[in-house]
C-alpha positions in Angstrom: 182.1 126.1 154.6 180.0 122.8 153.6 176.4 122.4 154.2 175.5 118.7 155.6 171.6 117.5 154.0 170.2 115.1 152.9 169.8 114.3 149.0 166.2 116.3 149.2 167.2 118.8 151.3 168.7 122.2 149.2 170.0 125.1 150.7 168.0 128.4 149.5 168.6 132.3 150.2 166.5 133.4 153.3 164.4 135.7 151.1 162.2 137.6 153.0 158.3 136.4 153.2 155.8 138.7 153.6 154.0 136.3 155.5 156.2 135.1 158.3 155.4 137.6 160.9 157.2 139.0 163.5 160.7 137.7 163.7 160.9 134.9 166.2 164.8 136.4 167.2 163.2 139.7 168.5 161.3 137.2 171.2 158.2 139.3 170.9 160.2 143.0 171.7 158.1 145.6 170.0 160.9 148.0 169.8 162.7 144.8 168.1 160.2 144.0 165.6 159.6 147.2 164.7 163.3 147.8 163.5 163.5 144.5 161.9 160.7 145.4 159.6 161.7 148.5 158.7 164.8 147.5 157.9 163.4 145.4 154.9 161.2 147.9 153.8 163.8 150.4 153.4 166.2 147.5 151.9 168.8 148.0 154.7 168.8 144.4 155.7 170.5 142.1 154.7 167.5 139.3 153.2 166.8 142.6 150.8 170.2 142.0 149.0 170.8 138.1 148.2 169.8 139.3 144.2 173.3 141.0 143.9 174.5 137.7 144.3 174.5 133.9 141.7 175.8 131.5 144.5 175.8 131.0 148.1 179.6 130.5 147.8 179.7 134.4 146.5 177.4 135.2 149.0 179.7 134.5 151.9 183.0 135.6 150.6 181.7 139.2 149.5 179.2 140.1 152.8 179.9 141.0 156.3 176.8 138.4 157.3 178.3 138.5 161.2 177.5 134.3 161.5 180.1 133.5 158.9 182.3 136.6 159.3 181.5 138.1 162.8 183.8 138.5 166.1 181.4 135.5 167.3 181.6 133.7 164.5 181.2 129.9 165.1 182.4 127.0 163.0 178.9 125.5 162.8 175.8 127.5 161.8 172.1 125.8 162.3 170.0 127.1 159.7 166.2 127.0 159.4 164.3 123.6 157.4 161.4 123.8 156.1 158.8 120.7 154.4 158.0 121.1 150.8 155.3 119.3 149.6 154.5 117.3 147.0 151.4 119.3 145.4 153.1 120.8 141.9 152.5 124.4 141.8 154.4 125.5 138.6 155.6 124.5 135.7 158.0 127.1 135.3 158.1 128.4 131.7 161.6 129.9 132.1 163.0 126.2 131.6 165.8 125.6 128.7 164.3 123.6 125.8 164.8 120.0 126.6 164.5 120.2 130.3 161.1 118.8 131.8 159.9 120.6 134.7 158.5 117.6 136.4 162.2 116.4 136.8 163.3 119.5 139.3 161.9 119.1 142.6 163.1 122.5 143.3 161.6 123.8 140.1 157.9 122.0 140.3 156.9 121.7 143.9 156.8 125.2 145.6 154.3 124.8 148.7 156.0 124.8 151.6 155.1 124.9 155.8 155.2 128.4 157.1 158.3 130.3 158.3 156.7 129.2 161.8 156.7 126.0 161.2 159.9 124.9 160.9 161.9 121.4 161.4 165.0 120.8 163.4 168.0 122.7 161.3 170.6 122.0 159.5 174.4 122.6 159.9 176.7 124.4 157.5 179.9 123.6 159.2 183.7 125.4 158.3 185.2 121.5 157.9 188.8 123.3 158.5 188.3 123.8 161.9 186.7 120.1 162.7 188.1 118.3 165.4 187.5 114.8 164.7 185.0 114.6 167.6 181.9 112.5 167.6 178.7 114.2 166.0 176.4 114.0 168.4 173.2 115.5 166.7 172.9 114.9 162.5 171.2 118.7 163.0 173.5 119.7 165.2 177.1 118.7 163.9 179.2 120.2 166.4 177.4 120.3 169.7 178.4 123.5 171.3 181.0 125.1 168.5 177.3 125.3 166.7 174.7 128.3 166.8 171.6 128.8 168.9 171.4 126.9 172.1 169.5 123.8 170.1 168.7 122.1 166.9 166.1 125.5 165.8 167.5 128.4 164.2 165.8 131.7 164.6 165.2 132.2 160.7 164.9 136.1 160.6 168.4 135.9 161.8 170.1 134.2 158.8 171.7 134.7 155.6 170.1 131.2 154.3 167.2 128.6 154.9 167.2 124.6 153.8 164.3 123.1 151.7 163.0 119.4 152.8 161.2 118.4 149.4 159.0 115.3 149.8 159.1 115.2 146.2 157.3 112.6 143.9 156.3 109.4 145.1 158.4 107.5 142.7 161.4 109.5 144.6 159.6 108.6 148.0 159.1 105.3 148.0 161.7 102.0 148.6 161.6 98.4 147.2 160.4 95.7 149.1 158.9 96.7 152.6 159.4 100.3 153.1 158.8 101.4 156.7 157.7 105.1 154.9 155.5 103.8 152.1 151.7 105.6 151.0 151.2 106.4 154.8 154.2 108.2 155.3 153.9 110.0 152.0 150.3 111.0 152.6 151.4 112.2 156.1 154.5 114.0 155.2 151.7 116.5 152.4 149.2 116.6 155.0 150.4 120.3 155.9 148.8 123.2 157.5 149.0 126.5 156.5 150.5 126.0 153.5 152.3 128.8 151.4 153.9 129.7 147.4 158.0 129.9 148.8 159.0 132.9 147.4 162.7 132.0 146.7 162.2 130.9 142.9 159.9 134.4 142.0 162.5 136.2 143.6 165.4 135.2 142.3 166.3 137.0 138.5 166.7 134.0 136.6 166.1 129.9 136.8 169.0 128.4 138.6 168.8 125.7 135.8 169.3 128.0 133.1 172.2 129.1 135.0 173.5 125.9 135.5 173.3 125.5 131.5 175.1 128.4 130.8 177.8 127.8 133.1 178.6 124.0 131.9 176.9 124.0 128.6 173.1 121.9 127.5 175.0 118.3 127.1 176.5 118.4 130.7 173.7 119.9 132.9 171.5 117.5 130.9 173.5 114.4 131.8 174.1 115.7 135.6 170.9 116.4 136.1 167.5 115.4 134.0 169.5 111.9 132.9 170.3 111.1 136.2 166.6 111.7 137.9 165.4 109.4 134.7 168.0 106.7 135.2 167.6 106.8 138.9 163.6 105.8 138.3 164.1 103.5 135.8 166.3 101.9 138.3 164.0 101.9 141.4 161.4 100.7 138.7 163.9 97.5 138.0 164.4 97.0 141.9 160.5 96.8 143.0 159.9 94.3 139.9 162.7 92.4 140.9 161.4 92.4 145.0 158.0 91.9 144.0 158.8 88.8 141.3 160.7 87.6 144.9 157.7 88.0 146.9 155.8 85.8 144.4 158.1 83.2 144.0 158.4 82.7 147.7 
């Protein structure tokens, strides 16, 4: 399985939100609704369980989550999307010594737009069983081998949810004339109804601790923190060199 996003889009567990309301796959059925939500309150569903599991990859191979391993399993699965802003809400002091919150996206902004108020999906697609075809919707890989009936995802229904992070402006921005620019980063935080995701509270431990533990401080240093500080420095360079352009022009 291999999840198609963007480089500031990250694929989270579907942790439960006490705030999302009534399950948009019951289609407002009382009888529905009601079973949904007592199925997390007694922990018999399956968004009560993603803490016995580090990885999405373990995730997948050890559950029965019917999308990935059901009789109607399809090779293409639309998950939710949701808009994280830019407003920092933590600096989370479970961070290894060395490692600068303000470097994580995923770490430093957590306000996000309301289960309800979700963007066109994204697709985790099983690439073995890809035909070569044409995709015909970035959201929706496979056309018809996908999910749902469009590019939405009823979100109660999966395993997993994607994360759109606006992120810092320096991240946001482009040299020379950028179509996006101050306007379309203003616009993209001008959210309604904003909420704390719950994903990072929830989860046992700081997935970059985890990530140092697993390759050691050097390498998730280098892969991660260096790269977001050489990739600035670099923008940086490219804007001077644009704007020293513009002037000599």
């Amino acid at each position: 399985w291999t999840l198609n996003v963007d480089v500031d889009e990250y694929l989270r567990f579907n942790f439960y939100d006490k705030k999302e309301g009534d399950p948009s796959g019951c289609r407002g059925d009382a009888d529905c609704i009601r079973t949904y939500k007592q199925s997390i309150l007694d922990g018999t569903h399956f968004r009560t369980k993603f803490n016995n599991f580090d990885t999405a990859a373990g995730y997948i191979q050890n559950t029965t989550d019917p999308y990935f391993h059901g009789s109607g399993e399809k090779p293409c699965i639309v998950v939710a999307r949701y808009l994280v802003v830019s407003s920092v809400s933590t600096d989370d002091n479970r961070m290894p010594d060395g490692f600068n919150a303000s470097y994580f996206d995923t770490v430093q902004y957590q306000f996000r737009a309301p289960i309800s108020e979700a963007q066109q999906g994204k697709s985790i697609v099983d690439v073995s069983r890809y035909k070569g075809t044409d995709v015909p919707n970035p959201h929706r890989l496979m056309g018809k081998d996908c999910t749902g009936g469009n590019s939405w995802a009823h979100n109660s229904d999966m395993s997993f949810r994607v994360h759109h992070y606006v992120g810092s402006l320096k991240a946001f921005r482009r040299p020379g004339f950028d179509s996006r620019g101050m306007e379309k980063f203003r616009e993209r935080n001008n959210q309604k109804g904003l909420v704390v995701d719950n994903v990072a509270l929830m989860q046992k431990s700081l997935w970059v601790a985890d990530f140092v533990a697993l390759v050691g401080e050097d390498k998730a240093f280098s892969l991660t923190q260096k790269l977001r500080i050489d990739a600035e420095l670099e923008m940086e360079r490219l804007i001077m060199v644009v704007d020293v352009s513009d002037v000599h022009t």
